[in-house]
N, C-alpha and C positions, 0 to 999 in steps of 0.2 A: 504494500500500500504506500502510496506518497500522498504528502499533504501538503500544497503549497498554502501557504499563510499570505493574504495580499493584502493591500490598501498602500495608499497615499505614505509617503515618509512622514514620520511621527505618530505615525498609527501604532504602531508596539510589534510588527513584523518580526525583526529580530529577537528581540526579546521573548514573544510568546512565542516562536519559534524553536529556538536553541529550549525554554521549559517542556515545551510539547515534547522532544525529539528528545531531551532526555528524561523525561517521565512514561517515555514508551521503549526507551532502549533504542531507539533509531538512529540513522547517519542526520545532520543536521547542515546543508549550505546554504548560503547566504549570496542572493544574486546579483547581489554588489558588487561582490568576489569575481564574478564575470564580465566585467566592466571593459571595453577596451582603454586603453590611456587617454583614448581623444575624449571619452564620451564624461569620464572623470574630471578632467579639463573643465570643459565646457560646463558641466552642472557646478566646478568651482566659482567659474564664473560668474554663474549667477543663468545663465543662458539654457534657456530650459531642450530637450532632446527633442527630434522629430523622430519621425517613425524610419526614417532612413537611417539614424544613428541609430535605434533600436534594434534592427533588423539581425543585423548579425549576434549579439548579444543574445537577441532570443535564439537565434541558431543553434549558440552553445549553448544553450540553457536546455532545447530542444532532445541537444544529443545526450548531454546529461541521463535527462530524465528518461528514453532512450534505452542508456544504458544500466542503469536503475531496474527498468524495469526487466530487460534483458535477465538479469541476474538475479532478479526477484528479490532486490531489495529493498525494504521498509524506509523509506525518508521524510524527512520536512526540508521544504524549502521555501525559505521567505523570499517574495516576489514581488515587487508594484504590479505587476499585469496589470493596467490599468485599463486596458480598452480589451472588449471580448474577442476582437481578433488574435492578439498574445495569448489569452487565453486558448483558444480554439487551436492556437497553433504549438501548446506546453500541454494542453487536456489530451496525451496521445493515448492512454485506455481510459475511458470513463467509469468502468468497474475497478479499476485501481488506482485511479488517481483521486480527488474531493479537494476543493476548492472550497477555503476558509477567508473568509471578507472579513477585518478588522474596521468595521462601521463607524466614524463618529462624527463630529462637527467642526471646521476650522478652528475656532477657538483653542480647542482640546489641543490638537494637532500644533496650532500653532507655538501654545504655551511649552509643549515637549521639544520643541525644536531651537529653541530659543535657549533652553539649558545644555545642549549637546553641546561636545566639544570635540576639536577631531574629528569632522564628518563635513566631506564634501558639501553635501548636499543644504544649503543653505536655506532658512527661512519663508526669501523670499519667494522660493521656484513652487513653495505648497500651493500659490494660486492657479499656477498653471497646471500643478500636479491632478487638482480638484477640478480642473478645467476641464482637460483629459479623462478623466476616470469616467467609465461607461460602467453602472453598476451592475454585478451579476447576480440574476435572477433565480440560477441553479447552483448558492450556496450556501453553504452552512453559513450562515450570516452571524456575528457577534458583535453587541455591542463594545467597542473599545475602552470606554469608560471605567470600566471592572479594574480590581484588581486582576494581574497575570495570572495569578492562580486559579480564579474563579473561570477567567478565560480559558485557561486550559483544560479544565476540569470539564464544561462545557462542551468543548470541543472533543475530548474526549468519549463524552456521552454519546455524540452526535455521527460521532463517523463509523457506518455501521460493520460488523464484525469485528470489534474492537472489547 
């Protein structure tokens, strides 16, 4: 089974992520970590991606998962997938993969971003981030607002054969 964990930066992605991944014993990456130099660059900037920067990026996030599943193993992966097409194109089995939406309100979002340190991804791109995001309809939706634990737990519950 894989679980990708999505939403917007400052949605709690990473974080209930790396919990979920090890409160199931699963591999745990972070689609950050996929990033090419240019596409890190440019969100230092301040200068939000297009879907041409994306492309490749989701390719290896693609293969990943891919490979994942090839070998039949259990993962979480934290994602923006923000538009359904990323998704559609990371959902490669639908009976093994579930899509986890970290739900909340700018405010929220924006107050957690604000405290980071060491992270590209700056502030001000959550407008665009929010701009972009196409929400999906076919998932385990969570309110973000929870504590992480309650979110996991949650999530937990909900992804079935678990």
């Amino acid at each position: 089974m894989i679980a990708i964990v999505m939403g917007v930066s400052g949605s709690g992605k990473t974080t209930v992520g790396k919990l979920l991944a090890q409160s199931l014993n699963w591999e745990f990456s972070d689609a950050d970590d996929f990033h090419p130099p240019a596409n890190i660059e440019k969100m230092s900037l301040g200068i939000p991606l297009e879907d041409a920067d994306r492309l490749p990026w989701l390719g290896q996030l693609q293969a990943t998962i891919d490979w994942w599943l090839l070998e039949n193993k259990n993962a979480v992966l934290a994602c923006s997938a923000l538009k359904t097409s990323y998704r559609e194109m990371l959902c490669r089995d639908p009976q093994r993969l579930k899509i986890v939406y970290l739900k909340g309100d700018f405010e929220l979002f924006a107050a957690r971003l604000k405290t980071r340190e060491n992270h590209y991804m700056k502030a001000d791109l959550l407008s665009s981030q929010l701009g972009t995001l196409e929400e999906p309809e076919d998932a385990i939706i969570i309110d973000a607002s929870q504590p992480v634990d309650v979110i996991v737990r949650q999530i937990i519950q909900r992804i079935p054969g678990l």
